[in-house]
C-alpha positions in Angstrom: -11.7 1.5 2.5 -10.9 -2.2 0.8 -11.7 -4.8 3.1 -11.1 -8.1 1.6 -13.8 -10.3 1.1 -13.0 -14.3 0.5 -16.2 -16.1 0.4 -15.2 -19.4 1.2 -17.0 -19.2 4.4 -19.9 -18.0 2.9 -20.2 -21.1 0.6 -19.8 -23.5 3.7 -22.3 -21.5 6.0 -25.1 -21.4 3.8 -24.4 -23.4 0.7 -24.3 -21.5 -1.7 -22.2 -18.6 -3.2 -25.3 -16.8 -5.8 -25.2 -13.3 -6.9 -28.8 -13.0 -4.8 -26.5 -14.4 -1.8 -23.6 -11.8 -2.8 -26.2 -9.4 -3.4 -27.6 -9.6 0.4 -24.3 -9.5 1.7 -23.0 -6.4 0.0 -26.2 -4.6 0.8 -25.4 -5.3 4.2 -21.5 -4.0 3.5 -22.8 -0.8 1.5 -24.3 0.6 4.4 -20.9 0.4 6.3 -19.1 2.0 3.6 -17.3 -1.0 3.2 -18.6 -3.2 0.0 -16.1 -4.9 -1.7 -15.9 -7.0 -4.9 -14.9 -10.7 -5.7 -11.2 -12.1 -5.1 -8.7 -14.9 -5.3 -10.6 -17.9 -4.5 -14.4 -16.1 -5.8 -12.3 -14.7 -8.9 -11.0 -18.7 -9.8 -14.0 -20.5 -8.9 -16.1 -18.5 -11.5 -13.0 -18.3 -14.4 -14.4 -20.4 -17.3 -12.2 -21.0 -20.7 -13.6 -21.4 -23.7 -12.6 -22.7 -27.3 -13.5 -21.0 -30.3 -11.7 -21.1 -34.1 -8.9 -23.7 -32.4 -8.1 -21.3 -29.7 -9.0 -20.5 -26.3 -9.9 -17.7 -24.3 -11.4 -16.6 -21.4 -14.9 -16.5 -20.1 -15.6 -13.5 -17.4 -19.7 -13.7 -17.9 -20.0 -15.4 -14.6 -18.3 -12.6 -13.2 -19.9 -9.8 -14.2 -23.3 -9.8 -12.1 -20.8 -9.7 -8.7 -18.7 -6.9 -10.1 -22.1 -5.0 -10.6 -23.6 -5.6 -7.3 -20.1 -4.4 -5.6 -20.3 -1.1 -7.3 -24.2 -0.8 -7.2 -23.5 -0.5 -3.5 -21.1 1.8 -3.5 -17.7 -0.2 -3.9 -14.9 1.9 -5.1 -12.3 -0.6 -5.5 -11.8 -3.6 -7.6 -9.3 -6.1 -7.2 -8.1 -6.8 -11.1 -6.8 -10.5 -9.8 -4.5 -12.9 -11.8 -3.4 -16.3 -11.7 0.1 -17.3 -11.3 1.9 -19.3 -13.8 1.9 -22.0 -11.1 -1.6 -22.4 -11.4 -1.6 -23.6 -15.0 0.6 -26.2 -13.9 -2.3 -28.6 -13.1 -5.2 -29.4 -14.2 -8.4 -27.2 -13.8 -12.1 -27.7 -14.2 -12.6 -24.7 -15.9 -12.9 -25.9 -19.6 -16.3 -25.5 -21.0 -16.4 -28.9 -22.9 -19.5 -30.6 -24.9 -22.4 -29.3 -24.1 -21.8 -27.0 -21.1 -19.9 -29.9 -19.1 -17.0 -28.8 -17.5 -13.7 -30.5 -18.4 -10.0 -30.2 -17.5 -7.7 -27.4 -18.8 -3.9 -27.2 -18.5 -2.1 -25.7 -21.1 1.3 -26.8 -22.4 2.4 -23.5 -22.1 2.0 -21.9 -18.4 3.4 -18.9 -18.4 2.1 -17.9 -22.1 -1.6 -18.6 -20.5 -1.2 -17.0 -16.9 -0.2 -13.9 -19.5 -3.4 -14.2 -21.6 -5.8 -14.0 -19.0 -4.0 -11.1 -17.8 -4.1 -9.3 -20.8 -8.3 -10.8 -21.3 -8.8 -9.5 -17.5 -7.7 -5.9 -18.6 -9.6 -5.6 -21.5 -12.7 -7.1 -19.8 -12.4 -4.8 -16.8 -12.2 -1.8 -20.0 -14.8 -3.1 -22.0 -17.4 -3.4 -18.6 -16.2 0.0 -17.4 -14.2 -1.5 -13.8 -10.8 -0.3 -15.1 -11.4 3.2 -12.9 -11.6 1.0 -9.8 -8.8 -0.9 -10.8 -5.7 -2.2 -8.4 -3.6 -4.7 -9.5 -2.3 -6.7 -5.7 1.0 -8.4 -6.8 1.4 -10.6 -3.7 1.2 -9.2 -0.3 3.3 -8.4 2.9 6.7 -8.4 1.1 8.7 -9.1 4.2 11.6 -11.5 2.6 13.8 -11.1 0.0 12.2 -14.7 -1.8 8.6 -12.4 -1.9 10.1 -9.5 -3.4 11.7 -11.3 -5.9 8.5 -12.7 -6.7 7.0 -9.4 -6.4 9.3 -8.0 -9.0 9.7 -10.7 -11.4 5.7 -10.9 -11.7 5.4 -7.0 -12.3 8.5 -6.9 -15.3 6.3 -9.5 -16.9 3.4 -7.7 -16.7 4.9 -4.7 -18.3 6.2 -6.8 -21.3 2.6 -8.3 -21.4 0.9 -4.7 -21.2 2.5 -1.0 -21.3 0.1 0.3 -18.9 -0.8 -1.3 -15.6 -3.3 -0.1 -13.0 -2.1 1.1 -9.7 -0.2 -1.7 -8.3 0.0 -2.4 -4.5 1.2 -5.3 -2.4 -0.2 -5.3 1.2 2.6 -4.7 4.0 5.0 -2.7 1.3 7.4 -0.1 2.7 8.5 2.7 0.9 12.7 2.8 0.4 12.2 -0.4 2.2 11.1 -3.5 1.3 13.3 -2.9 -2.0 10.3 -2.5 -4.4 10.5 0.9 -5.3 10.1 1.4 -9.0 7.8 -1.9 -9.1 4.9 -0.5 -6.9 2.9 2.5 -7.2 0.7 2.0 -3.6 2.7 1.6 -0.6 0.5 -0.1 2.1 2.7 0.0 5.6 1.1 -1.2 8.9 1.0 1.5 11.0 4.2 0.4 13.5 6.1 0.5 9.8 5.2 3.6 9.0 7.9 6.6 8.9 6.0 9.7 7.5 9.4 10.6 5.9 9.4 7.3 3.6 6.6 8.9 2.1 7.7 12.8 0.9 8.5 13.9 -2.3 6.6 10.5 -3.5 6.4 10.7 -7.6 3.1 11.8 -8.5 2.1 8.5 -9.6 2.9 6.8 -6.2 0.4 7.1 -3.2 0.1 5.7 0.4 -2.4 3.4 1.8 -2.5 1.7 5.1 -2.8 -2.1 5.7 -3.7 -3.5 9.2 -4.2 -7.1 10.0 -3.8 -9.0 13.9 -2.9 -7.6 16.6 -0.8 -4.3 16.8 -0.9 -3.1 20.7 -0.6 0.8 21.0 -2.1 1.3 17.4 -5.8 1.9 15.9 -7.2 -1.8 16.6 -10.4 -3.0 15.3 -10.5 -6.4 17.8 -13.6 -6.9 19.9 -11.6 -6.4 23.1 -10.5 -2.9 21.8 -12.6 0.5 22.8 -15.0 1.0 19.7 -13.2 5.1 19.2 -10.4 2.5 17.7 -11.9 1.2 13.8 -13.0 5.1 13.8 -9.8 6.4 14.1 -8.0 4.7 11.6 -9.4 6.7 8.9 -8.9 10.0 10.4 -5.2 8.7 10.9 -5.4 8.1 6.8 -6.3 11.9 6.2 -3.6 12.9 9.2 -0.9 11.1 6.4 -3.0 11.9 3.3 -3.0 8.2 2.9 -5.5 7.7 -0.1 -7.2 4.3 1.2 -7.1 1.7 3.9 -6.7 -2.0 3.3 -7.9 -4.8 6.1 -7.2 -8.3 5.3 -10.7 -9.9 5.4 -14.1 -9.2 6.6 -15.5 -12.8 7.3 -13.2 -15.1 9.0 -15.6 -16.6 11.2 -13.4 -20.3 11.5 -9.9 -20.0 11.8 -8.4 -22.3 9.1 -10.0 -23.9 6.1 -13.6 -24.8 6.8 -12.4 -28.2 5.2 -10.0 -28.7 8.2 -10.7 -31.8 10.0 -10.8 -29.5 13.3 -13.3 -27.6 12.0 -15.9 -29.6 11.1 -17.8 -30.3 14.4 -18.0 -26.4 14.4 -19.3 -26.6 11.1 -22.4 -28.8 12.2 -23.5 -26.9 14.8 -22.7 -23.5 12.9 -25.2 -21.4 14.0 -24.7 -21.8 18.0 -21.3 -22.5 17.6 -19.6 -20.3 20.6 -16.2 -20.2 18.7 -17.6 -19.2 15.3 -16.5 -16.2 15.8 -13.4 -16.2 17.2 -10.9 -17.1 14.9 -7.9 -15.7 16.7 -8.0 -16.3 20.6 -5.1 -13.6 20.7 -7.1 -11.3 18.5 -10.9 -11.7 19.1 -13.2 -10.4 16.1 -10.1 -9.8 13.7 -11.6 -9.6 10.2 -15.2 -10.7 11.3 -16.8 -7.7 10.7 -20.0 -9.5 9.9 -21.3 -12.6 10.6 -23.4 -15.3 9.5 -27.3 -15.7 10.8 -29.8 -18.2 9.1 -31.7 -15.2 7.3 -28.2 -13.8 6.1 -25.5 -11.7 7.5 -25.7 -9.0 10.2 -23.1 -6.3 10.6 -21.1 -5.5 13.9 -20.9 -2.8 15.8 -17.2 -2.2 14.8 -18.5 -1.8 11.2 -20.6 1.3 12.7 -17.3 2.6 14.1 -15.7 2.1 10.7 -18.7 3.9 8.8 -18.0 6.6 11.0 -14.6 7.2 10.3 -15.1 6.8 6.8 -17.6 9.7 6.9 -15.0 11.8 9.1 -12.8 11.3 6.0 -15.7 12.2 4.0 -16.4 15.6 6.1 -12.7 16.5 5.0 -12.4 15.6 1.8 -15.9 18.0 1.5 -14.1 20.7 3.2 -11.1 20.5 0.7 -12.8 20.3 -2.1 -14.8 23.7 -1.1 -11.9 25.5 0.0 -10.3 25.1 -3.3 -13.5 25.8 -5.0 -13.7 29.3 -3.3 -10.0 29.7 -3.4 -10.2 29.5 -6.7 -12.7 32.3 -6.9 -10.6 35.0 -4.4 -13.7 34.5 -2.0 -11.5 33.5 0.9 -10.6 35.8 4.4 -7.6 35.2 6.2 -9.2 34.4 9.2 -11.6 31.8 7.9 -8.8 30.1 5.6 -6.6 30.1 8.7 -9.8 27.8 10.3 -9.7 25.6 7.6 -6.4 24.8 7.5 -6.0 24.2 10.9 -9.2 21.7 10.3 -7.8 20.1 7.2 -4.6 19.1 9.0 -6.2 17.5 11.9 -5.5 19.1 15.5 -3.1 16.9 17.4 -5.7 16.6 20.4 -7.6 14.7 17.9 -5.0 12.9 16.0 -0.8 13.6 16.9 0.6 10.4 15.7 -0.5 7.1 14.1 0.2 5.9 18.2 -1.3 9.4 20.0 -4.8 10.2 19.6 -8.2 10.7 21.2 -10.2 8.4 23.4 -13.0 11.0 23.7 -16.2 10.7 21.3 -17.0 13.9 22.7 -13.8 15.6 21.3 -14.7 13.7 17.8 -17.9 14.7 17.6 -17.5 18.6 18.3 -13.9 18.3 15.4 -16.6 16.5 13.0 -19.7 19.1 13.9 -16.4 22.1 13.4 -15.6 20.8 9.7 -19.8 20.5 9.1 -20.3 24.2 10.3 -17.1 25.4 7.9 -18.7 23.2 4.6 -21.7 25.3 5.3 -20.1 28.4 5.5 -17.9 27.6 2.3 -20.9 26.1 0.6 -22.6 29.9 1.0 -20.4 31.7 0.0 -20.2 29.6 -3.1 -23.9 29.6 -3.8 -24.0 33.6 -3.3 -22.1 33.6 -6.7 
């Protein structure tokens, strides 16, 4: 589960944006399953360039005690960000000048830098060991023909810059359709995109993910207004697809907008009583506020229960897989009970038919999970007799 994490809102609630801060928050996250690490605006605002023997380069040390905290609670992806050549267009405050003050940076050559830091970011994300959690988000929801032009210009000059490039997704990507194919390597449909026929006979270094933002009425919701068996589902409708993760476009939007937005600063006064703090999206109550803000730090919601428990459903499975091959492997394996698992593994359509059709009934869920518990254990015997 990768659910994006921005920060800005954390900076204007509280102050501040310190590991200790980033550290409380992703405790909070971990618990849920769903700790992410820095991005975009996070990933810029702590970029530092440096000059040393008439050149520059790229400072990441500021980074590095966020990365940590992600994965020390249980994080297991890591967006590898870059900066568009755009961005070297004007000037940046990022230039570590005469003793430690911070001056201007803009290269004459913008393209030649935004290709650097790529290829510094890489060998960084090597040298500190993040490279295995690695995915490279070129853009997201490729909808026009002007964003996947950008999307596949961007990728060929990554490949001239490097020969090997993490997986590469872009949020809202359809397979055979959104005319990327070749240039990503995770497809990441909403799930009214989705065809399941898009994604057979994918190349075995192609996978499928699912993205959700808004609201998408007849499909797995995770609004406030939406029943709570909703978030929990999602990632039982993953396994259904053998989708290998799940992407959500934010976890803190408490303000819609910038919190600099003239709009939003009475809010931003009286932030902790606020009654529309968090409610970003009157058409989609509680979209990507999965926790929120309280003066002693951030609390989760209940939806991030309901999403902790459909990450552990996934969990269950990917247990029972793993087990069945293990005494597959070994010849250990009746028909009968193989026939069980199987049936398991592929997820009974009275729990999940279709990304549309599925179960309302925690009681159903609970006696599938306690059915996949009771075959682990039966699997996990047989493996221990040997």
């Amino acid at each position: 589960m990768n659910i994006w994490f921005h920060g800005t809102r954390i900076q204007t609630f509280y102050g501040d944006f310190s590991p200790e801060r980033f550290e409380q928050i992703m405790g909070v996250m971990g618990k849920y399953h769903i700790a992410t690490g820095i991005r975009d605006n996070m990933f810029r605002s702590l970029l530092r360039v440096k000059k040393a023997n008439g050149k520059y380069e790229f400072d990441f040390s500021r980074m590095t005690p966020y990365y940590d905290i992600a994965l020390k609670n249980h994080a297991n992806v890591l967006n590898l960000e870059y900066l568009d050549p755009e961005y070297f267009k004007t000037p940046q405050k990022i230039l570590i000048g005469a003793g430690g003050k911070l001056e201007n940076f803009m290269p004459d050559d913008p393209v030649a830098a935004s290709n650097q830091l790529f290829q510094e970011t890489i060998r960084y994300f090597k040298e500190k060991g993040y490279y295995q959690y690695a995915l490279l988000q070129v853009s997201d929801e490729p909808w026009s023909p002007e964003k996947q032009e950008y999307i596949r210009k961007t990728v060929q000059r990554f490949r001239t810059v490097e020969k090997e490039l993490p997986p590469t997704i872009s949020a809202g990507a359809i397979r055979n359709r959104s005319n990327l194919n070749g240039y990503i390597t995770i497809w990441c449909p909403q799930f009214p995109q989705f065809n399941p026929h898009d994604y057979k006979d994918m190349p075995v270094n192609e996978s499928l993910y699912f993205y959700q933002c808004l609201y998408k009425p007849d499909f797995p919701m995770f609004m406030i207004d939406r029943p709570g068996i909703e978030p929990r589902i999602s990632s039982l409708v993953c396994w259904k697809y053998q989708a290998k993760g799940f992407i959500y476009w934010a976890s803190e939007q408490w303000i819609a907008g910038h919190p600099s937005a003239p709009e939003n600063q009475k809010k931003l006064k009286n932030r902790w009583i606020h009654e529309e703090w968090g409610v970003p999206f009157q058409s989609a109550p509680g979209d990507a506020c999965f926790i929120y803000p309280t003066k002693d730090g951030v609390v989760a919601s209940l939806r991030a229960q309901y999403i902790r428990d459909g990450i552990e459903d996934y969990e269950y499975l990917a247990i029972l897989k793993q087990y069945r091959d293990i005494v597959s492997k070994k010849g250990k394996m009746d028909s009968e009970l193989r026939k069980k698992i199987e049936a398991l593994l592929k997820i009974p359509d009275n729990i999940v038919k279709a990304t549309n059709v599925w179960t309302c009934s925690d009681l159903e869920l609970a006696e599938f999970r306690n059915e996949v518990a009771e075959n682990i254990a039966k699997l996990k015997e047989i493996i221990t007799k040997e």
